[in-house]
SEMARNU-359212 format. One line per field, with one value per residue (C-alpha): x, y, z; residue in one letter; residue number from 1. Coordinates in steps of 0.001 Angstrom, whole numbers, plus 500000, padded with zeros to 6 digits. Layout:
<rs>
u <- (X,...)
v <- (Y,...)
w <- (Z,...)
type <- (a,...)
seq <- (NUM,...)
</rs>
This chain:
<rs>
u <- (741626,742474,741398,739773,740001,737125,735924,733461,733800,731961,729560,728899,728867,726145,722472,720605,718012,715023,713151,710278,708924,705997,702648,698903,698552,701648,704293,706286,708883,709517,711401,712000,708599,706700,704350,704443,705453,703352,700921,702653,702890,703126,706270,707040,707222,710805,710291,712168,709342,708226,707725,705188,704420,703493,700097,700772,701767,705754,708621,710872,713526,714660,716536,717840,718825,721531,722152,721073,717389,715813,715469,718772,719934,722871,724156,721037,718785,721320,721307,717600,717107,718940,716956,713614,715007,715523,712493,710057,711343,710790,707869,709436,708189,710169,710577,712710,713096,714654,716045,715547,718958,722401,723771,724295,721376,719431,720534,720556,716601,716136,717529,715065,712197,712790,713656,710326,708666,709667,712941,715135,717876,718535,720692,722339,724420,726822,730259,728151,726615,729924,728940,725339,725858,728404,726068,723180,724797,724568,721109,719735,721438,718982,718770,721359,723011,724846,726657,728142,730654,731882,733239,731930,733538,732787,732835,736815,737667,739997,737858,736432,733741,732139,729172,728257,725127,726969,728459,730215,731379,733359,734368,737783,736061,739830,739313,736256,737772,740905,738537,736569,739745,741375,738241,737752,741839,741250,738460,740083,739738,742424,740929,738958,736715,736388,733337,733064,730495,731503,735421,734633,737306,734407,734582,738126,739219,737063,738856,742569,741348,739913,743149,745698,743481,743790,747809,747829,746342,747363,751201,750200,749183,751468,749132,748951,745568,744674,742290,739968,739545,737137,734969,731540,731363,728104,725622,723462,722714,723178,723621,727331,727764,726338,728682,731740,730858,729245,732577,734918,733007,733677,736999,737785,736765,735128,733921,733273,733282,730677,730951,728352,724637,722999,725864,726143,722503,724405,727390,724379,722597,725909,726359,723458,723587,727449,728010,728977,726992,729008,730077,729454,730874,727942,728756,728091,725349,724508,723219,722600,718823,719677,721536,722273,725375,726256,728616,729599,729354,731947,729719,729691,727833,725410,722226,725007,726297,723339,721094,723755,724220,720193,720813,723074,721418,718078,720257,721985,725554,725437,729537,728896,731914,734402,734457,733449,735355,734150,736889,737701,738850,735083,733555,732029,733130,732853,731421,728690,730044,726817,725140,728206,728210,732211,733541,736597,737014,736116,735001,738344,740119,737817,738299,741908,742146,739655,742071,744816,742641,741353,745000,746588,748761,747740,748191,746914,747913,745295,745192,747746,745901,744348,744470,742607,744317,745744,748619,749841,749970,750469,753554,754636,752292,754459,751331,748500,748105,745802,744491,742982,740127,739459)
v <- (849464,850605,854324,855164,858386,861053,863388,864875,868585,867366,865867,869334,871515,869092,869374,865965,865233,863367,861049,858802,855516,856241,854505,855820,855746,857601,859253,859659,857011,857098,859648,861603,863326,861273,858647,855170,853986,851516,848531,845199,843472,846600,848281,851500,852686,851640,848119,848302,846149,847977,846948,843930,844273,842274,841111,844056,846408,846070,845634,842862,843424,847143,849235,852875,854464,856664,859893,858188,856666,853095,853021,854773,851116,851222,850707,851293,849501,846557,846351,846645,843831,840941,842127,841908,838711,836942,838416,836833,833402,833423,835518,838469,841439,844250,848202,850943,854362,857035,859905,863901,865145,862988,864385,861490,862869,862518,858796,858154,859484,857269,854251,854888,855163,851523,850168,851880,850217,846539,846006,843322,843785,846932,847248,850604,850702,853047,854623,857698,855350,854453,857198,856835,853151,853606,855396,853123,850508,851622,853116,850117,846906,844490,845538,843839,845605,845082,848281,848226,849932,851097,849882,851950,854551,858415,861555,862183,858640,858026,855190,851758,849888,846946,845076,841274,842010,844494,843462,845722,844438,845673,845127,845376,848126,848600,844981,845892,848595,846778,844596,847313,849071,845811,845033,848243,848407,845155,845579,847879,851537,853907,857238,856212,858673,858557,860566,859783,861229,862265,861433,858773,855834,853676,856145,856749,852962,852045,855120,854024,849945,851218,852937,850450,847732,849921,849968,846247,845753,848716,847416,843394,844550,847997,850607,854192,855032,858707,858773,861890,861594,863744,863961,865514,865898,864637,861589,862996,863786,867179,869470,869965,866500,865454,868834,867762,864033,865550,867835,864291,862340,865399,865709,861626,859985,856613,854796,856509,854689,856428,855996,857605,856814,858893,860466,857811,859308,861764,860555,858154,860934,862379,858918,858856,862324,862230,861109,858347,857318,856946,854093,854154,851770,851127,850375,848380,846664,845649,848916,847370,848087,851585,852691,850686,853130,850981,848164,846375,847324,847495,845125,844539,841646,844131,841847,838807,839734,841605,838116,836292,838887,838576,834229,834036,836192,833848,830249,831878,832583,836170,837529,839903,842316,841563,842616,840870,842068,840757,840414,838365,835524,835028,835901,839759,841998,841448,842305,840558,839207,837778,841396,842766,844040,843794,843230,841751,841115,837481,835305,833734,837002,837929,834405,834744,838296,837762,834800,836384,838856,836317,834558,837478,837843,840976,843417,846967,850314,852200,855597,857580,858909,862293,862010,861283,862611,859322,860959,861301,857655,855914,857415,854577,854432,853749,853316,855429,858771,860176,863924,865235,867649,869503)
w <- (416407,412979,412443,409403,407195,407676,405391,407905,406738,403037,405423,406732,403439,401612,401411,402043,399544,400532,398563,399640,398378,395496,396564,394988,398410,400206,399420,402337,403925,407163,408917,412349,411641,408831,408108,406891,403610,401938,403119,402604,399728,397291,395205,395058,391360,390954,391786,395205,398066,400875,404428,405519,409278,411767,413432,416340,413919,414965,412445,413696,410977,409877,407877,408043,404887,404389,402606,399351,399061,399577,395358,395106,392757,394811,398286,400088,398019,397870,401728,401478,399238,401352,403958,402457,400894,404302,405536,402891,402906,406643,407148,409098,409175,408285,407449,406208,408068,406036,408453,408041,407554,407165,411119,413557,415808,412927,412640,416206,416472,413222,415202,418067,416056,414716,418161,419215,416311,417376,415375,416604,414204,413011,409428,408969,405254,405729,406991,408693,410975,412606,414683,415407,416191,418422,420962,420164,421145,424563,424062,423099,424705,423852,419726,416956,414653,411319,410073,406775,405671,409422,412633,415383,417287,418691,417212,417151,416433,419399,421018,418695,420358,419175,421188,420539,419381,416419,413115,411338,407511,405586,401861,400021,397207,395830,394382,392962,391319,390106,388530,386714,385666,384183,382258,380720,379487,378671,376727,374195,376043,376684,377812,381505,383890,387596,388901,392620,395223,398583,399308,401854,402522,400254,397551,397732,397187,394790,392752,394334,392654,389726,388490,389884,387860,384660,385128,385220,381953,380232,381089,379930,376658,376794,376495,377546,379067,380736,383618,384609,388214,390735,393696,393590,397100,397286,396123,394397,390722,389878,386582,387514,388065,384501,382680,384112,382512,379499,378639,379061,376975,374305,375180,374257,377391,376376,380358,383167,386556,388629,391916,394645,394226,392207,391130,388383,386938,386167,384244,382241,381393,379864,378293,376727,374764,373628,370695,369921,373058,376077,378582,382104,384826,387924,391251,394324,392961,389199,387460,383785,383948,384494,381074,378125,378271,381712,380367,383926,387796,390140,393080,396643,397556,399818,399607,400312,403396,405008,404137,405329,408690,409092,408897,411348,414139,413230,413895,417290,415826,415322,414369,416814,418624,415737,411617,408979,405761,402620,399702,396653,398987,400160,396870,398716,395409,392052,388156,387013,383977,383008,382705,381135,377724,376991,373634,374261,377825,378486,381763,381111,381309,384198,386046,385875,387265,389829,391244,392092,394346,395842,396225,397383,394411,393475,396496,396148,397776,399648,400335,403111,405779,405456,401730,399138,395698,393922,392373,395800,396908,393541,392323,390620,387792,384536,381852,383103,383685,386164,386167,389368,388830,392474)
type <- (x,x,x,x,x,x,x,x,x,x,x,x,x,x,x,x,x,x,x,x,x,x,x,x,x,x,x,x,x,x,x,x,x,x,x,x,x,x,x,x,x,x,x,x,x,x,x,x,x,x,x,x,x,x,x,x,x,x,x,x,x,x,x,x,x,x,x,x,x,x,x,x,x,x,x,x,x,x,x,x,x,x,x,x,x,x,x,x,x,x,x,x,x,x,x,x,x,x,x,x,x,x,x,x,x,x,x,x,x,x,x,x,x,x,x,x,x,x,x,x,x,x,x,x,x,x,x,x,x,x,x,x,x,x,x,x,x,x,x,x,x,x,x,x,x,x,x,x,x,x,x,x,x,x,x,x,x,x,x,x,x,x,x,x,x,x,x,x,x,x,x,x,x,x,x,x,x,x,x,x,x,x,x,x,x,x,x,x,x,x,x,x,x,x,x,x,x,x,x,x,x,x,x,x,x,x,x,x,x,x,x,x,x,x,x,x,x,x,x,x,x,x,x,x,x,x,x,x,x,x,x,x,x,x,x,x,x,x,x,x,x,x,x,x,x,x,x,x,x,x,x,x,x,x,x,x,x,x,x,x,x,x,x,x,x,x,x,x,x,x,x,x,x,x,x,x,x,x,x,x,x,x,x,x,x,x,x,x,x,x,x,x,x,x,x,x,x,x,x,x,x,x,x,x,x,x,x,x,x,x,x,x,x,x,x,x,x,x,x,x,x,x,x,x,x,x,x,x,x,x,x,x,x,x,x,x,x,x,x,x,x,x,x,x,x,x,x,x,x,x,x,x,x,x,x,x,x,x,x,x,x,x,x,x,x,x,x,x,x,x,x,x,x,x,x,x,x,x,x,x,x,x,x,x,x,x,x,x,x,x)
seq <- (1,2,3,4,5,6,7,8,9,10,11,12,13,14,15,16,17,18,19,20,21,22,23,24,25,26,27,28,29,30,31,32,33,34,35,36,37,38,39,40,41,42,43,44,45,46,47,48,49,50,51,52,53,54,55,56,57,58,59,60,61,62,63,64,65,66,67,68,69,70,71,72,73,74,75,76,77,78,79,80,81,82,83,84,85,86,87,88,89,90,91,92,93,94,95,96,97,98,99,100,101,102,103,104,105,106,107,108,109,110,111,112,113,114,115,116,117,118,119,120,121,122,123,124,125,126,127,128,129,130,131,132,133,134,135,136,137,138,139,140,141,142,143,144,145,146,147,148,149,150,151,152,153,154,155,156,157,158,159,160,161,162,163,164,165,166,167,168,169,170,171,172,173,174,175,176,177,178,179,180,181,182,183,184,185,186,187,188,189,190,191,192,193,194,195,196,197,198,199,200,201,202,203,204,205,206,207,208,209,210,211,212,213,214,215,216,217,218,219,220,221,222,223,224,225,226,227,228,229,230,231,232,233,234,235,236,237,238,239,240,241,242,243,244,245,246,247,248,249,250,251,252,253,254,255,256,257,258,259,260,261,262,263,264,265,266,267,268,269,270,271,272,273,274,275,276,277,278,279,280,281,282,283,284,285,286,287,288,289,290,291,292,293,294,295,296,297,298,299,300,301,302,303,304,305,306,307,308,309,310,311,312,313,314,315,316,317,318,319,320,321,322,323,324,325,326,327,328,329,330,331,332,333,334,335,336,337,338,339,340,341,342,343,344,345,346,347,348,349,350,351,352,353,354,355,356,357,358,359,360,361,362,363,364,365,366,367,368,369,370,371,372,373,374,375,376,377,378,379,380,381,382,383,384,385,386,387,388,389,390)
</rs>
């Protein structure tokens, strides 16, 4: 089994924020030691549905966030949403659970508490459940999982194991990233921003596609682009988070690809107040309601594949005990060119690109293990040039 990159020790150093759904009636989502989120049928106040449950009060279908939040317009709330998706058309009830701190006995307790309240399928959207699902696995021999983002394995990575009744997907987030860096060289800019969150392998090659996409276009049409590149080391939104965006935009920088939850708050916030106003670059799910500074997203098909995940254990041919990766080739990553606001980018531009992902014509280079600076691993980058903020 492949091993995957760790970046365990930013795990340790960050503080998890909390934050529960909004009701008139509750305000706490479901953790270790909480109560329960709303009744059915009502929103929290950012539009994200809550859970509907059953006749015994059970949850057949749940979720378990991950260091982000169930509104976080990102990858948990994408999971969430083909979730609650599959659930309403077919009259399933379902729940989130959002645990107490991002440690995998944290998850693992968080797991148990939706097994304990009647979940048959359990979706948990995120690489630091590779962990907590290997051991539940075990724990729990009767439940389904689908783990995104992860294959499971223990704490030191030396043994992979995958049950029938687990899925893990995965997505090819350096094509996403190509595809945002293309557009935005395509689209006239020259002077690009990468503000990541926590260096996880997700985070890492969406930055890796995003600059390798830029080079492509920026040699077509034989430009010279510069690239600020750097990890916040966490996913949240914070006042250092929105400087460091706020002094690139003054310094020239024109789009900035933010990339870790509510770490792209952040870099809109800083959008918003340069001037002229900034650009911003979403990701994993379409952020355009968020900013009118956010001009395309970098996507992965979350709601997609977890909907589809959630169809397949219903009809009896749950992908269990082997990944799923979603690519170009299957139509898992994209931008939604319908949202976008490019000026000179076009669908046929986009089309074109987006084929020779899918085709295999375009192959990118990921990053070496134990690394995650880019101007380590691409070193043969003739039209753009990246600087590495630590």
């Amino acid at each position: 089994m492949k091993k995957r990159f760790l970046a365990l020790a930013l795990v340790a150093a960050m503080s998890v924020t909390s934050l529960a759904a909004c009701s008139s009636s509750s305000t706490d989502a479901t953790t270790a030691a909480a109560g329960e989120t709303e009744a059915a049928g009502e929103e929290a106040s950012t539009g994200v549905k809550t859970q509907s449950e059953s006749e015994d009060g059970k949850y057949e279908l749940a979720l378990v966030t991950d260091l982000g939040t169930i509104d976080d317009k990102a990858f948990n709330q994408g999971a969430w949403e083909g979730l609650v998706k599959y659930a309403e058309e077919n009259g399933i009830s379902h729940k989130y659970y959002q645990p107490q701190e991002g440690t995998t006995d944290s998850y693992l307790e968080t797991i148990g508490l939706a097994v304990e309240g009647g979940a048959k399928l359990v979706v948990c959207p995120g690489y630091l459940f590779e962990e907590p699902v290997y051991l539940a696995q075990d724990m729990y021999p009767d439940t389904y999982f689908i783990l995104l983002d992860g294959e499971p394995h223990n704490a030191d990575s030396s043994d992979y194991k995958t049950s029938d009744k687990v899925m893990p997907i995965l997505y090819q987030e350096d094509q996403a990233g190509y595809l945002a860096g293309y557009a935005a060289v395509k689209d006239g800019m020259t002077k690009l921003g990468f503000l990541g969150g926590m260096a996880v392998p997700a985070v890492v090659k969406f930055g890796y596609g995003y600059i390798q996409g830029a080079e492509a276009a920026a040699e077509e049409d034989g430009k010279n682009v510069e690239i600020m590149y750097n990890y916040t080391g966490q996913f949240a939104a914070t006042p250092e988070a929105q400087a460091m965006a706020a002094s690139w935009y003054q310094n020239g920088t024109e789009v900035i690809f933010s990339c870790g939850g509510a770490v792209g708050n952040s870099a809109m916030t800083a959008a918003e107040a340069a001037n002229p106003q900034g650009k911003v670059i979403g990701v994993d799910v379409d952020q355009s309601g968020e900013s009118e500074t956010v001009i395309t997203s970098a996507m992965k098909m979350l709601s997609n594949s977890v909907y589809d995940g959630i169809k397949a254990y219903y009809e009896g041919n749950f992908p269990g005990g082997e990944t799923t990766t979603f690519t170009a080739a299957n139509n898992g990553v994209g931008l939604p060119m319908e949202t976008s606001k490019f000026e000179n980018f076009t669908q046929e531009q986009y089309d074109e690109v987006f084929a020779k992902l899918a085709s295999g014509e375009v192959e990118l280079t990921s990053f070496s293990e134990g690394n995650i600076d880019p101007t380590k691993d691409l070193t043969n980058l003739t039209n753009v040039k990246v600087t590495y903020v630590e």
